[in-house]
N, C-alpha and C positions, 0 to 999 in steps of 0.2 A: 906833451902832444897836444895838436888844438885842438877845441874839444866839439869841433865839425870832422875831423878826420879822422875816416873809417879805419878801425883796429886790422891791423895786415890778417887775411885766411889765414887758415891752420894748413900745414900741409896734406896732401892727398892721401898719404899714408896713416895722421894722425883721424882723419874723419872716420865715423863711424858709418857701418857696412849698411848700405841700403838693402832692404828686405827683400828678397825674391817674389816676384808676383808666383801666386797660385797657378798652375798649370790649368788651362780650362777642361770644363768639363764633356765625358765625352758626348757624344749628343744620342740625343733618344729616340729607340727606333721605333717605327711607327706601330706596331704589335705589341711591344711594351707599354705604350702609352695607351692602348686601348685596355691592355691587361689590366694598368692599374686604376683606369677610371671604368671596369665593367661594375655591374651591380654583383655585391658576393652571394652565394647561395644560400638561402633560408636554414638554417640547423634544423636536424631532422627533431621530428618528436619524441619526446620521450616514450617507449613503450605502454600500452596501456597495461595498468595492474588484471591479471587474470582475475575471472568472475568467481565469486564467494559461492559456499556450497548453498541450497539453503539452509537455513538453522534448521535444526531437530528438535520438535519438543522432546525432552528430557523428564517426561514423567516417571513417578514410581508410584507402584502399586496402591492405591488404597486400603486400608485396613479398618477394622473398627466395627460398632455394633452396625450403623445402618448398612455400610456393603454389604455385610452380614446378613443382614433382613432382608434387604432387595435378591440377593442371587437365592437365598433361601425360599424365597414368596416368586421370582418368574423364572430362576435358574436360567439357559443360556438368550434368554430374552435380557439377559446383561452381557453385552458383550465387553464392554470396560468398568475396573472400577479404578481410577486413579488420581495423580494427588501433583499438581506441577507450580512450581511456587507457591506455597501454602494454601492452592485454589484445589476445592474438589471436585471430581465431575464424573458423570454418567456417560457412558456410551451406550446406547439400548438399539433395538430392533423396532420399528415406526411402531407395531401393536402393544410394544409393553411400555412406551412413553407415557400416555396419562394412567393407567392402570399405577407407575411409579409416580406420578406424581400426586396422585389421592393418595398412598401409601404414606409418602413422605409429608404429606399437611396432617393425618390422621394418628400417623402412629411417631412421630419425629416434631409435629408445631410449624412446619415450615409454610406458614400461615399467607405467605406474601412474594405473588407471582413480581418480580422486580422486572423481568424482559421477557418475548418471545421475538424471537426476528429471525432469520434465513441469509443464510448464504449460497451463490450458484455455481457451479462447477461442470461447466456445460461441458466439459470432454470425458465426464465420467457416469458409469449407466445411474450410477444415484446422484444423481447431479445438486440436488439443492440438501443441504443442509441446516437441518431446525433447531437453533438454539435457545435452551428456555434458563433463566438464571430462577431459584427462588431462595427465600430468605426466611429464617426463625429470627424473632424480634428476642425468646426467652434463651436463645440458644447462642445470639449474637455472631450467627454462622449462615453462610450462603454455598448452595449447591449449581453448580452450572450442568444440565441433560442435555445432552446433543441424539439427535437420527438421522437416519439418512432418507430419501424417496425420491423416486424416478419421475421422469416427465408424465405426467396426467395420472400417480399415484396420488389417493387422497393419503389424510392422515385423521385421528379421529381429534375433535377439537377438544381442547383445556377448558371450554367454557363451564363445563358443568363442575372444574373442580376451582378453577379463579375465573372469576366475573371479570378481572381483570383482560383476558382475553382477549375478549370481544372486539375489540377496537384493532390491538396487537395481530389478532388473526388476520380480520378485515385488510391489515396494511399489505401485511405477507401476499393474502391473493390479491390486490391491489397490485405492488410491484413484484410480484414473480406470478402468480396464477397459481400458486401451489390453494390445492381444495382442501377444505378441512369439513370432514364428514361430522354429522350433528349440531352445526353451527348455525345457532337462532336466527342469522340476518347478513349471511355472506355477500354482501356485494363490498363496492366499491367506497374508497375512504378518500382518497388523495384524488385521483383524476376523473372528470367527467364519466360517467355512468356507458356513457355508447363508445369512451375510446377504444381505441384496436391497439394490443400490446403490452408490455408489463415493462415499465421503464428500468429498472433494477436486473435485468437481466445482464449476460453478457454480452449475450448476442442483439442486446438492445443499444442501436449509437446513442452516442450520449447528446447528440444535435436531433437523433431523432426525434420527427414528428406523427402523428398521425393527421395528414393535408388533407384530408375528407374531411374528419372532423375541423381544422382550422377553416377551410373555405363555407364549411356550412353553419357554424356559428361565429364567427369572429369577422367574415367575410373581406378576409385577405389570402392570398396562394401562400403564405408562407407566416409559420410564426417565429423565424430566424430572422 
């Protein structure tokens, strides 16, 4: 054969079967094509977890020689004696608070006022509560005494059994106003002498000011 000259086709029968085109597709309706390009809806939230009880202190009883001495020496001027995480503490009636705490330096060592401070509970009729921590240095042991007193209740001051006091009280009527009866030099510790208010309150904002005092010594309307 010469070797320009094209090889004879195969016949019709011998060629292999040309592929079927794809069927087209059907077309897309205008509501679908909006369906698939809309935005999908944000997944809902998860539930929020319900609110926890508060915790309960879990105290038990206190026992031993000093509860012993105290309920025996003011009887129901102890309203608690008990024991919560190896801490011990007083619950008393506001008049038998320092009458127990001479007790406890004189007849116990507990030589060394560590705190006095307050807390305010303005929806209840004894709204502030005074807590006093003290501590025996021979004894290696620390007492915490709580009371309770109503808005413009005094209480009688610690001063004459810890010197420590003095300042501690001062704070207390400084940020809550609570009075402490017999106290050598009650005024003010933390804020200006003529401010209006006890910042530590709850009912004290916490941006609040007293704008008298700011415009009359500071001589701007606002200390914000």
């Amino acid at each position: 054969m010469d070797e320009n000259q094209k090889p004879p086709s195969a016949p019709a029968e011998d060629r292999p079967a040309a592929k079927e085109a794809a069927p087209p597709a059907p077309p897309v309706s205008a509501d679908a094509s909006a369906a698939e390009t809309a935005p999908k809806p944000a997944p809902k939230p998860a539930p929020k977890p319900a609110a926890k009880a508060p915790a309960v202190m879990e105290a038990t009883p206190w026992e031993g020689e000093i509860p012993a001495a105290a309920r025996e020496a003011f009887g129901e001027g102890i309203l608690r004696a008990a024991t919560y995480r190896e801490q011990d503490f007083f619950e008393t009636g506001p008049e038998t608070l320092v009458p127990l705490l001479t007790l406890l330096r004189d007849a116990f060592d507990y030589d060394y006022l560590v705190e006095e401070t307050a807390v305010d509970y303005p929806k209840d009729e004894k709204r502030f509560e005074l807590v006093y921590i003290v501590y025996s240095f021979s004894g290696n042991h620390r007492i915490r005494l709580k009371t309770r007193v109503a808005e413009n209740e005094e209480i009688a001051s610690a001063v004459p059994v810890y010197a420590a006091a003095n300042w501690m009280e001062r704070e207390i009527y400084d940020m809550f106003g609570v009075r402490f009866r017999g106290h050598p030099d009650l005024r003010r510790i933390l804020m200006p002498d003529e401010w209006q208010g006890h910042p530590l309150r709850k009912d004290y904002g916490i941006i609040q000011q007293d704008q008298r005092w700011v415009r009359e010594n500071l001589g701007i309307e606002s200390g914000q």
